[in-house]
BAVO-638994 format. One record per residue (C-alpha): residue number from 1; residue in one letter; x, y, z. Coordinates in pm, whole numbers. Layout:
- NUM/A/X/Y/Z;
...
end
This chain:
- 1/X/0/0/0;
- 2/X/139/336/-83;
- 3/X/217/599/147;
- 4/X/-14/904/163;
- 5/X/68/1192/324;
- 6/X/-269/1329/463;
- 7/X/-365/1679/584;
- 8/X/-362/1536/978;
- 9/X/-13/1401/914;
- 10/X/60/1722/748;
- 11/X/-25/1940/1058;
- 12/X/104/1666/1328;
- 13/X/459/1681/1154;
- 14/X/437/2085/1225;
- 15/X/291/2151/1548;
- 16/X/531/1860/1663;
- 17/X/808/2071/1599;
- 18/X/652/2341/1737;
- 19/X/563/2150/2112;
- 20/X/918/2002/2117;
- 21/X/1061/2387/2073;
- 22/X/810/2505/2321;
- 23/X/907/2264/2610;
- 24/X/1272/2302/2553;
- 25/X/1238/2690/2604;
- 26/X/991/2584/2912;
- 27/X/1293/2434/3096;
- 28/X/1543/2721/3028;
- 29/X/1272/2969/3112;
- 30/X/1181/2763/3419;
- 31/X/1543/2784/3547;
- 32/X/1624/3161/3493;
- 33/X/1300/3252/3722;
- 34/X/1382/3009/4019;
- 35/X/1697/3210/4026;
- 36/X/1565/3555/4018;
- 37/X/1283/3430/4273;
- 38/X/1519/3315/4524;
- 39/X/1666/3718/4479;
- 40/X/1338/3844/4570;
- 41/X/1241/3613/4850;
- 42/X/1567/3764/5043;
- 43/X/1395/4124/4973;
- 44/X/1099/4028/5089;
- 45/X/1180/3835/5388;
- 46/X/1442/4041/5490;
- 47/X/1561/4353/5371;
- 48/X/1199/4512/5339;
- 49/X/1029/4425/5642;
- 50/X/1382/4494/5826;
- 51/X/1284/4827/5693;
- 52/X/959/4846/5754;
- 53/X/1010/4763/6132;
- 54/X/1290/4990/6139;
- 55/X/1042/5268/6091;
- 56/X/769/5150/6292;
- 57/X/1071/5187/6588;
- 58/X/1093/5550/6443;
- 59/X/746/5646/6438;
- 60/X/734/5484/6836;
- 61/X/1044/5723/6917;
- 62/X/843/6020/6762;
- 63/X/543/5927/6936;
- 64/X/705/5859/7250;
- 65/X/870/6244/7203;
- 66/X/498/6389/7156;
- 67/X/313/6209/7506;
- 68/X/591/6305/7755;
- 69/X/604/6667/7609;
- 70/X/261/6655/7679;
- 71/X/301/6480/8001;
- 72/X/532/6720/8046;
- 73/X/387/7035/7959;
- 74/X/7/6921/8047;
- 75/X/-87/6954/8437;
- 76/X/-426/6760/8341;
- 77/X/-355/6414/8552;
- 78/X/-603/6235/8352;
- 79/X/-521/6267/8062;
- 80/X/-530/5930/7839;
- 81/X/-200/5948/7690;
- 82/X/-54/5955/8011;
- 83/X/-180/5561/8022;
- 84/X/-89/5544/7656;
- 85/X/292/5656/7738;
- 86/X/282/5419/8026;
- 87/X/179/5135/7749;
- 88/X/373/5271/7489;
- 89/X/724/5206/7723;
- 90/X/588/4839/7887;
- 91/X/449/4685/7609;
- 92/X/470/4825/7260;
- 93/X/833/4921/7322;
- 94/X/929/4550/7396;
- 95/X/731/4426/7112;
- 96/X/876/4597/6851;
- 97/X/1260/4580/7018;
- 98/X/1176/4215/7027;
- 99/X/1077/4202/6628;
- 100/X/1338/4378/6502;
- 101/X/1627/4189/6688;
- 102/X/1455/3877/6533;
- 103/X/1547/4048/6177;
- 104/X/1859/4176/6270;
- 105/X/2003/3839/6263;
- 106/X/2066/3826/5929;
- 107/X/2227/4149/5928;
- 108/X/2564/4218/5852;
- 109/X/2783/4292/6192;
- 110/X/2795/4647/6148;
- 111/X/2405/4672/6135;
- 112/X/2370/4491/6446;
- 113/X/2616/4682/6649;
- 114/X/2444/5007/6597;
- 115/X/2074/4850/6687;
- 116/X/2291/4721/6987;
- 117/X/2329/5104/7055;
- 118/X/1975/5230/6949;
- 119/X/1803/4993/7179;
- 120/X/2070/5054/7453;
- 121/X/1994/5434/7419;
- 122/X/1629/5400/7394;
- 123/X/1577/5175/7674;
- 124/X/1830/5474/7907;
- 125/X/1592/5745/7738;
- 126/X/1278/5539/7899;
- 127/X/1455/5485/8232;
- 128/X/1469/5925/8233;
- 129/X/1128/5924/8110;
- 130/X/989/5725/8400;
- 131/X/1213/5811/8685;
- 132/X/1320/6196/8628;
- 133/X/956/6307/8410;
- 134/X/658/6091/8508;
- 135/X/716/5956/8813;
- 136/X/793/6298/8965;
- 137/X/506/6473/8761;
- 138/X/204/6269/8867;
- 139/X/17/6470/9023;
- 140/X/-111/6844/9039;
- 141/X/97/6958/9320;
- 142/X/398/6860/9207;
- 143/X/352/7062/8884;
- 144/X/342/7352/9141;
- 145/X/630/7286/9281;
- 146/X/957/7403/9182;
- 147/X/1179/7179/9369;
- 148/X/1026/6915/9158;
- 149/X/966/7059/8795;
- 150/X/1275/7231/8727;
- 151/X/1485/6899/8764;
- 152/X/1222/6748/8519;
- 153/X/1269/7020/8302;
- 154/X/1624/6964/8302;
- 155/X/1552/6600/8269;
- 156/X/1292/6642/7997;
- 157/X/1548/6886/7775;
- 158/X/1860/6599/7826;
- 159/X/1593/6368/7714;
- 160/X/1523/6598/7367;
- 161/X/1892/6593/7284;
- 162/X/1953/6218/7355;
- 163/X/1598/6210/7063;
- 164/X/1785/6354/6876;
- 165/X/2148/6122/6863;
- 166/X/1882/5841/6849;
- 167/X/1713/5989/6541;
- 168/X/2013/6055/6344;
- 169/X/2131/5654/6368;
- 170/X/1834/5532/6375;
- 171/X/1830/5737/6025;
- 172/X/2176/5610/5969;
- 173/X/2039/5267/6019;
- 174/X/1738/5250/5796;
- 175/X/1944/5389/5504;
- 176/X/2202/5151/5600;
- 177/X/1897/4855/5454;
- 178/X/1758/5049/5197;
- 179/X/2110/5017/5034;
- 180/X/2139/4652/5124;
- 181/X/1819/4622/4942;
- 182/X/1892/4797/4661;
- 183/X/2249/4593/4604;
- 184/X/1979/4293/4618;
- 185/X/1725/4433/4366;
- 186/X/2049/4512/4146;
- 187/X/2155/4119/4125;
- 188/X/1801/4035/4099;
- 189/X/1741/4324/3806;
- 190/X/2064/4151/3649;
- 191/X/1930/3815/3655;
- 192/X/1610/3947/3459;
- 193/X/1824/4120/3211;
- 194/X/1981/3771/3133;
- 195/X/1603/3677/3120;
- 196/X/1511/3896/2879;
- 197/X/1819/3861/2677;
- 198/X/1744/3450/2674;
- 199/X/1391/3522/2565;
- 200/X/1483/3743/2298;
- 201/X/1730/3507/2139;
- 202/X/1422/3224/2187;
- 203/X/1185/3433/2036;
- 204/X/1418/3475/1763;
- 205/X/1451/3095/1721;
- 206/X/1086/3009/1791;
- 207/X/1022/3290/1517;
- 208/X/1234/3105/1225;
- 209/X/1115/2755/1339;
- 210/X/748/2950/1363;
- 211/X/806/3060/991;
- 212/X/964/2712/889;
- 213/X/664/2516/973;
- 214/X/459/2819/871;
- 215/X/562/2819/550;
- 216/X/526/2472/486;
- 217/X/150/2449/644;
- 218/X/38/2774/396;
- 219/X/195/2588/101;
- 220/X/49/2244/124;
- 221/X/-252/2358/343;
- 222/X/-352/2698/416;
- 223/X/-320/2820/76;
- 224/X/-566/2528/-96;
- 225/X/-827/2572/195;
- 226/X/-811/2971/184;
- 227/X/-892/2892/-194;
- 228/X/-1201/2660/-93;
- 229/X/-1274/2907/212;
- 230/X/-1311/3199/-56;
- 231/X/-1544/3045/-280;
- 232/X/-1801/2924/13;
- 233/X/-1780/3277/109;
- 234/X/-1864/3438/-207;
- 235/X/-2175/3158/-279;
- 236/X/-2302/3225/130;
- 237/X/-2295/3571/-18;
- 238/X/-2496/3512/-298;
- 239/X/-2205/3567/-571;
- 240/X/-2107/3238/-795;
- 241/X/-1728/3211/-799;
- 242/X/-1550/3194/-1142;
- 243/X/-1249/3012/-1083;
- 244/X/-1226/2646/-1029;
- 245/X/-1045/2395/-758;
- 246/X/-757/2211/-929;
- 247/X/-731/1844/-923;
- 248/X/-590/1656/-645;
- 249/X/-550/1315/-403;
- 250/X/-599/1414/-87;
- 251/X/-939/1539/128;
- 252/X/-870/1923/2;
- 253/X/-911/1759/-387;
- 254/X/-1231/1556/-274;
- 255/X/-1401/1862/-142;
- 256/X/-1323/2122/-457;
- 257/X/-1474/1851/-697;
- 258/X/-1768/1830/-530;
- 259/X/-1769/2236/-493;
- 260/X/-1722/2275/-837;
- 261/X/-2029/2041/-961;
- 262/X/-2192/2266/-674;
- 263/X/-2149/2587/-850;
- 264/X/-2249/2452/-1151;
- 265/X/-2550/2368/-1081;
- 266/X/-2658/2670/-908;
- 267/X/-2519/2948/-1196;
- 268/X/-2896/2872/-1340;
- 269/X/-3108/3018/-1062;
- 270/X/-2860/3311/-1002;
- 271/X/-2950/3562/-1196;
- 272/X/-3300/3554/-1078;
- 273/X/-3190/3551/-738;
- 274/X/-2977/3902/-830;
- 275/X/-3335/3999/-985;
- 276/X/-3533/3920/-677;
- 277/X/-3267/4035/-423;
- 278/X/-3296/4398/-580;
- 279/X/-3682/4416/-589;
- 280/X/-3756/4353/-930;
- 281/X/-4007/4123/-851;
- 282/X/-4138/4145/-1229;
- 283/X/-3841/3941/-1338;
- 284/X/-3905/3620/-1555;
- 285/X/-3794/3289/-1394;
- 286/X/-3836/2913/-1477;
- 287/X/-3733/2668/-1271;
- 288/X/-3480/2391/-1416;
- 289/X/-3743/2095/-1361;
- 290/X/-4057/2017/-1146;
- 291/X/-3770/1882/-852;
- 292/X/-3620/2181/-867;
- 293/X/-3716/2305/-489;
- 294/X/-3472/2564/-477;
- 295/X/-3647/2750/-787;
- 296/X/-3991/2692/-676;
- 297/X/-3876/2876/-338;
- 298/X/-3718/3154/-516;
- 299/X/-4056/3165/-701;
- 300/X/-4243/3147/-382;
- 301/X/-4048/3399/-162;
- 302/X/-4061/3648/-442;
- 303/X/-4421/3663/-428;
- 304/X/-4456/3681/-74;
- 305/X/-4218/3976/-59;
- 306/X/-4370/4174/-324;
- 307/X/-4690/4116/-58;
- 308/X/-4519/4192/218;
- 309/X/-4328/4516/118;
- 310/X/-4679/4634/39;
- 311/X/-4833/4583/376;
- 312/X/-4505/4729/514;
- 313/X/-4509/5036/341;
- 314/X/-4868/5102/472;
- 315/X/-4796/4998/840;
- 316/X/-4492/5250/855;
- 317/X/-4730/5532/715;
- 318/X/-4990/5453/1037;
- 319/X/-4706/5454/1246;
- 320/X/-4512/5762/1163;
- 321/X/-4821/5924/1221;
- 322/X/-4914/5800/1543;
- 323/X/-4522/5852/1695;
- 324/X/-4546/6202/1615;
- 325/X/-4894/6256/1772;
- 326/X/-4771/6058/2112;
- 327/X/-4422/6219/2043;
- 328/X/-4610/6608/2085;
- 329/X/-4861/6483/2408;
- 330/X/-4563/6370/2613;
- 331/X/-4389/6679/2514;
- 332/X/-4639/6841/2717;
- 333/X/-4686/6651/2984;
- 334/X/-4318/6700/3052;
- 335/X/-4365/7066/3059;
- 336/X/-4655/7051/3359;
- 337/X/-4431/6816/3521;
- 338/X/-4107/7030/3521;
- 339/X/-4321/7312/3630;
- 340/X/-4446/7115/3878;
- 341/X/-4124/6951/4013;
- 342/X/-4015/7316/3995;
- 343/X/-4293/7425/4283;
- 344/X/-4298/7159/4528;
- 345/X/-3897/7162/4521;
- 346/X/-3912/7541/4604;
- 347/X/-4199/7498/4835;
- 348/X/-3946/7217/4991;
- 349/X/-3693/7432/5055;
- 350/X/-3791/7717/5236;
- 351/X/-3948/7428/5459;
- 352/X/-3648/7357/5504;
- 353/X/-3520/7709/5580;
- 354/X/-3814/7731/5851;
- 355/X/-3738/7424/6018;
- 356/X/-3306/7522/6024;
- 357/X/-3410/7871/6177;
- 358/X/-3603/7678/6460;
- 359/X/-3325/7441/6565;
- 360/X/-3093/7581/6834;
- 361/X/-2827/7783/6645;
- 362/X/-2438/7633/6738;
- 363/X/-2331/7962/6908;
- 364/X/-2592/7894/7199;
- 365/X/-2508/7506/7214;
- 366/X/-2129/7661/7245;
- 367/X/-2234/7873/7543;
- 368/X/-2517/7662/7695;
- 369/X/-2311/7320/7685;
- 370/X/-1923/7388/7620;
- 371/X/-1827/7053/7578;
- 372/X/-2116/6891/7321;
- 373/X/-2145/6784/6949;
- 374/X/-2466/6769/6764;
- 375/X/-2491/6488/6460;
- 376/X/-2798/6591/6240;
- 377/X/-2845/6399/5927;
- 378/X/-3160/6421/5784;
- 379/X/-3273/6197/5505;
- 380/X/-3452/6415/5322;
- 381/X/-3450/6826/5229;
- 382/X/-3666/6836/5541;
- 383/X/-3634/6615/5863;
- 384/X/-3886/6447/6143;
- 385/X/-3591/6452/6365;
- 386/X/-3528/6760/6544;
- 387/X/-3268/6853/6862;
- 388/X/-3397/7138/7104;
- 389/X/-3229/7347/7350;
- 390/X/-3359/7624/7638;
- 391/X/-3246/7727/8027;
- 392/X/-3449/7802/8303;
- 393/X/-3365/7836/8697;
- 394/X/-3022/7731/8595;
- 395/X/-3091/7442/8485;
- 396/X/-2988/7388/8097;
- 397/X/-3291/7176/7908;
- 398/X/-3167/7005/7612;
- 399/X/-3383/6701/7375;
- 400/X/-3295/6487/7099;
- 401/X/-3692/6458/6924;
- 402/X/-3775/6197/6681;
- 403/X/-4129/6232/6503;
- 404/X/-4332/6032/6324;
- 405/X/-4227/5998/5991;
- 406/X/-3930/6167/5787;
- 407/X/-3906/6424/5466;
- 408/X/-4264/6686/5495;
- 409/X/-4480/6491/5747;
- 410/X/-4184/6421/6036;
- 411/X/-4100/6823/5989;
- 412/X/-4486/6931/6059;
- 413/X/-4411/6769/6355;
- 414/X/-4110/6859/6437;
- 415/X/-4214/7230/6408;
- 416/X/-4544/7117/6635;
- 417/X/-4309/6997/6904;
- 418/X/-4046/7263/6898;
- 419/X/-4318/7516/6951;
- 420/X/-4527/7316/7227;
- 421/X/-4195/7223/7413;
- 422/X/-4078/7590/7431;
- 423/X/-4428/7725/7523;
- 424/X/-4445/7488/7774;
- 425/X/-4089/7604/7927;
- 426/X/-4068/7955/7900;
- 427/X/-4439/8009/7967;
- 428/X/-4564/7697/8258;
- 429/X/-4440/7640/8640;
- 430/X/-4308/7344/8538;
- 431/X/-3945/7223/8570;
- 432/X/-3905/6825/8593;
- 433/X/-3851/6701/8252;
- 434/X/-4132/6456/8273;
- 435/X/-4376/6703/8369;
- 436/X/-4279/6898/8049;
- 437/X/-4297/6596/7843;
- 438/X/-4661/6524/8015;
- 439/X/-4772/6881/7911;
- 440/X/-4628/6802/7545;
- 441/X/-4801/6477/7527;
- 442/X/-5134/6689/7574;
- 443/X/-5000/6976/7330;
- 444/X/-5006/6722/7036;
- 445/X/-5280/6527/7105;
- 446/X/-5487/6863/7165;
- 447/X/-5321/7010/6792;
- 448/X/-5333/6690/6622;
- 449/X/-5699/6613/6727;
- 450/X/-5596/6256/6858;
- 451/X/-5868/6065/6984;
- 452/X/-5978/5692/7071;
- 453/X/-6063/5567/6723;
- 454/X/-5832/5309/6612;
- 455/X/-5875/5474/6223;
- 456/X/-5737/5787/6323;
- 457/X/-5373/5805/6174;
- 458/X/-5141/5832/6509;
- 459/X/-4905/6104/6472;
- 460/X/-4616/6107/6762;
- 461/X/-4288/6123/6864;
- 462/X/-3966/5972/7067;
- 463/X/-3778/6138/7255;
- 464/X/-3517/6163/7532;
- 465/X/-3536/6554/7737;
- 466/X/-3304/6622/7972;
- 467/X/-3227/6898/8271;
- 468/X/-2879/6942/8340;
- 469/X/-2782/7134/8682;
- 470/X/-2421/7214/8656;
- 471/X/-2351/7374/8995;
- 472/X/-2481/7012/9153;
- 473/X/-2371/6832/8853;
- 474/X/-2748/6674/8909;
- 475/X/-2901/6521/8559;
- 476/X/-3263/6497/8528;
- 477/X/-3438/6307/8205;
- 478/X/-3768/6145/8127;
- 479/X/-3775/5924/7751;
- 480/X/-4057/5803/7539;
- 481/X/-3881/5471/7363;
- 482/X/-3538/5661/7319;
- 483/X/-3315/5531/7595;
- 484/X/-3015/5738/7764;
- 485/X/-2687/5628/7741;
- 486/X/-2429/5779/8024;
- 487/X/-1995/5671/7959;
- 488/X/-1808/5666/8293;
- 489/X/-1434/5587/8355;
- 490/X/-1490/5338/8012;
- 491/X/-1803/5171/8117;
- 492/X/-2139/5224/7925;
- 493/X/-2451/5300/8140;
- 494/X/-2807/5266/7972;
- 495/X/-3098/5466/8123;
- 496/X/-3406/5287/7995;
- 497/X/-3682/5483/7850;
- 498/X/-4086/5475/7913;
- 499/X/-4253/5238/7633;
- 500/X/-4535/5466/7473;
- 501/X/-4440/5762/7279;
- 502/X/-4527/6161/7282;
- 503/X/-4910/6204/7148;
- 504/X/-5054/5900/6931;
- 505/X/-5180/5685/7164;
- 506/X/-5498/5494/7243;
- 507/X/-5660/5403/7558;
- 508/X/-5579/5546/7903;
- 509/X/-5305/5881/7903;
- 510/X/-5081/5720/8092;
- 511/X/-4767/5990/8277;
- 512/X/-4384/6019/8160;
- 513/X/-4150/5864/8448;
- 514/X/-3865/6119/8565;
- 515/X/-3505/5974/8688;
- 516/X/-3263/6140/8856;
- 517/X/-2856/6097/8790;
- 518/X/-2569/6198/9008;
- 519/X/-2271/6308/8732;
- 520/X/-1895/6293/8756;
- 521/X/-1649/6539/8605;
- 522/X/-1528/6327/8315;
- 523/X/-1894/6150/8218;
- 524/X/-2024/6143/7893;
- 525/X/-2417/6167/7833;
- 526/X/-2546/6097/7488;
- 527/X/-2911/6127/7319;
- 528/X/-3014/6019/7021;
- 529/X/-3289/5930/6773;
- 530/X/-3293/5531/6605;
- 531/X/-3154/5669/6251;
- 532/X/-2766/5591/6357;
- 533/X/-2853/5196/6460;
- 534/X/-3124/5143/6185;
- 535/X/-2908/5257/5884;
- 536/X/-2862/4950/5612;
- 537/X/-2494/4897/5480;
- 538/X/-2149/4723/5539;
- 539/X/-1975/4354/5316;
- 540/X/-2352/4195/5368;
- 541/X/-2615/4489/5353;
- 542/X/-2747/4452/5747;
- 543/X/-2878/4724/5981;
- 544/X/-2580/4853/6224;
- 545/X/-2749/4752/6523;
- 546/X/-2745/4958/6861;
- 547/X/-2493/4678/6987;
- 548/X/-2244/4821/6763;
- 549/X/-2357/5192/6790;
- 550/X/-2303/5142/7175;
- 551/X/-1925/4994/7097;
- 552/X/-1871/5240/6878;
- 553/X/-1980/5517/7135;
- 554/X/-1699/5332/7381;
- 555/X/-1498/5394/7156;
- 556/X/-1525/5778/7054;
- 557/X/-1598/5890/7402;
- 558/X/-1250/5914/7431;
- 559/X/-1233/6200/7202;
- 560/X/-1252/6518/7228;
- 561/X/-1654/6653/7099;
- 562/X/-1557/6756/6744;
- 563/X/-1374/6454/6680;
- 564/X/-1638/6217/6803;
- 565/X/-1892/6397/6590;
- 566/X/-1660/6361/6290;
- 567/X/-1564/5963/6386;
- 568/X/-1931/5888/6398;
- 569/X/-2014/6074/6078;
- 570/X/-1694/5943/5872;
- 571/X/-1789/5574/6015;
- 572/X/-2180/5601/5946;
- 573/X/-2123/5704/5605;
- 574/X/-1863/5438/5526;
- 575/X/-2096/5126/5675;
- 576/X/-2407/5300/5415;
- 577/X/-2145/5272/5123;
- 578/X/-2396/5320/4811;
- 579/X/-2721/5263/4951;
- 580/X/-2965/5483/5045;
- 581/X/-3003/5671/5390;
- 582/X/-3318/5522/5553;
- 583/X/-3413/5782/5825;
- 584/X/-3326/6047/5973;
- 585/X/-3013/6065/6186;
- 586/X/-2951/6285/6564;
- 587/X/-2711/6185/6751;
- 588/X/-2644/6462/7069;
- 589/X/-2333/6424/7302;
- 590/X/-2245/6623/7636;
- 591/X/-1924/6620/7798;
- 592/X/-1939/6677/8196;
end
């Protein structure tokens, strides 16, 4: 049997050369990056966090310089970063000394003798913190007292110049690894030059072996197929080809005879395709016999689109004409709605105006209560909640007010309840906060006509008010659903609050409790409406929950009031993300 040398043996024989190339430049490849990634694991496990920790000791030094000048220069005694300092030298100190001797034992002799003198220094610059500065300094008497600040001043200035020795080879130090790390990232950038030089020189011979077996596959292959490929094209097109395949004994030579009979046989029926195809459905056509199906279709179809481009023509006629009619009536329609958007958005607006000129303004929270933030986030242009503020018999009255509703409907209310709660203060006998919030509970249901029927829509509000006595440091509050949350010395402390709100009840008027609290210099009181713990966001798209809002209140009270109104605004707004505020958000805190 003689030997035939097929299309599949034709391709095998090439891309067989090809693989074998291929794996060979595998291996070589293969070997050159090992190399270079054992270079960059010594970077990475050594010289860069070396580095990195190197800096972290910095930043502790600098930090280290800022709490005793504070402790230093501060006569409060209670300050937190006095207990930060404290944990700074005991614990963070260690840690970090501990870490970076770990690293330093791959360093090079030099680089360990002068971390040997850093930490030696460091560790004599604590000693002079704690014995000479802070232990002396601990309390307000001995700030007073000259026998014992000057020789902490003197201390605390020795202790600025020894910073400073420490800085500059600690300095010394760090750029002492960044060049180690460089000469590293050097032999490792050499090893990729070799890299690239090896690839180039492969891609050079992959490129003329490419080509070789390129070459060879167009000329016994490619080149016949293309041929075939072009004249299927042209007849899926609709176009007969003129030219003809050429004899042969393999599968390309099967296929272009029977492609050429193909063509043949259809150059009969073309021109009357051509005809039909350009709407001449008057042209002349006889099929080549009574089996001829493809004619009889071509006969068919060019009836039915002579029928069809009729009815089409019509249709589009209709249609034009009723686009343009619908076209002009929504035209107008979006006119009255613009003009309309237009009025209830201005109308919205100086709502809103109103409702900002009754809220307290700042500069009477500033002189009322000193030491306070107010959060207000409403949800819409307008808001149902609504924070209040008055004095009377010295005794500073302050409410966080959360009505039904947000947007128009919660700021009617709120402007319902501002006005009954300050006619009730400034113009009534009566001083206990629950007493006022009885007296407001009648004010609504009087102006909001609420009554016993269960149809009647209930209108109301939540609300924590408060009396603060600062001259007994004595803190009275009564709370319709709104609890009362008081921070002292790090624990939290919730004040429950009565179960039916302000106005919109049915059945028996039943009377707002009033508690008494005893305050501390330091505690930190906070009011609120259930905006904050409601709002929707975070990884899964869950309500914050008032667990969280009372952690996170932990852990602001700490700060001073603008920076715990701005930590629970940046963190609010980073758990919503991109969805939607849900309510309205008030959120008041007072600093005793």
């Amino acid at each position: 049997m003689a030997f035939k040398f097929t299309i599949g043996k034709k391709i095998g024989t090439g891309f067989g050369t090809l693989i074998v190339i291929t794996i060979i430049a595998f291996l070589l490849t293969l070997s050159t990056l090992n190399d270079s990634r054992k270079k960059t694991e010594e970077v990475v496990g050594q010289v860069a966090p070396s580095v990195a920790a190197l800096k972290e000791f910095n930043f502790l030094l600098q930090r280290s310089q800022t709490l005793i000048s504070k402790w230093y220069y501060s006569k409060n005694v209670n300050d937190g970063g006095r207990e930060e300092l404290k944990n700074l030298i005991s614990r963070d100190y260690p840690a970090k000394r501990d870490t970076i001797t770990e690293l330093s034992k791959k360093w090079n002799p030099k680089e360990i003798r002068t971390f040997r003198e850093i930490k030696s220094q460091t560790e004599l610059l604590f000693l002079t913190y704690q014995q000479d500065i802070m232990s002396p300094l601990n309390s307000l008497e001995a700030y007073e007292d000259v026998s014992v600040y000057f020789p902490a001043q003197d201390a605390f200035d020795n202790a600025e110049s020894d910073l400073k020795i420490l800085y500059g080879k600690l300095n010394n130090l760090i750029e002492s690894k960044k060049q180690t790390g460089d000469e590293v990232k050097e032999q490792m950038f050499t090893s990729f030059k070799f890299l690239s030089s090896f690839v180039e020189y492969l891609g050079i011979t992959l490129g003329v072996g490419g080509l070789l077996v390129a070459f060879f596959t167009v000329r016994s292959i490619v080149k016949p197929v293309q041929q075939l490929k072009k004249m299927l094209l042209s007849m899926g097109l609709g176009i007969l080809p003129k030219e003809r395949i050429d004899s042969r004994t393999d599968e390309i030579g099967e296929m272009g005879t029977a492609l050429n009979s193909l063509v043949e046989s259809m150059e009969s029926t073309t021109e009357f395709a051509k005809q039909t195809g350009t709407g001449n459905f008057a042209a002349h056509f006889k099929p080549l016999s009574d089996d001829d199906s493809l004619g009889h279709a071509l006969l068919k179809m060019r009836d039915g689109l002579a029928e069809n481009e009729r009815v089409l023509e019509q249709k589009v006629i209709e249609r034009t004409e009723e686009v343009v009619r619908q076209k002009e009536e929504i035209q107008e329609k979006g006119k009255e709605l613009e003009i309309i958007y237009k009025q209830v958005t201005d109308s919205i607006h100086y709502a809103k105006r109103i409702q900002e000129a009754i809220l307290p303004p700042p500069e009477l929270f500033k002189q009322l209560l000193p030491n306070s933030f107010v959060l207000y986030k409403p949800k819409d242009i307008v808001s149902g909640d609504f924070y209040w503020l008055d004095t009377k018999d010295g005794k500073v009255y302050f409410a966080a007010v959360d009505c039904t509703g947000h947007g128009v409907p919660g700021a009617f209310m709120s402007i319902v309840g501002s006005n009954i709660l300050k006619d009730t203060v400034n113009n009534t006998n009566l001083n206990s906060p629950a007493e006022i919030m009885d007296k407001l509970n009648e004010g609504v249901v009087s102006t909001l006509h609420v009554g016993l029927s269960e149809k009647q829509t209930k209108d109301g509000m939540d609300m924590t008010l408060c009396a603060l006595n600062f001259d007994n440091l004595e803190l009275q509050y009564s709370a319709a659903f709104n609890p009362l949350y008081l921070i002292r010395d790090g624990q939290l402390i919730q004040y429950k609050a009565d179960k039916f709100p302000v106005g919109a009840f049915v059945g028996e008027k039943q009377k707002f409790s009033n508690t008494k609290i005893k305050l501390k210099k330091g505690d930190m009181v906070y009011i609120f409406s259930d905006g904050y713990a409601d709002q929707f966001g975070g990884p899964k798209g869950k309500k914050f929950m008032a667990g969280n809002f009372r952690h996170l209140l932990l852990e602001v009270s700490k700060l001073p009031s603008e920076q715990q109104k701005q930590k629970l605004d940046a963190t609010i707004e980073s758990w919503r993300g991109s969805l939607e505020q849900v309510d309205d958000i008030l959120i008041i805190g007072v600093k005793i």
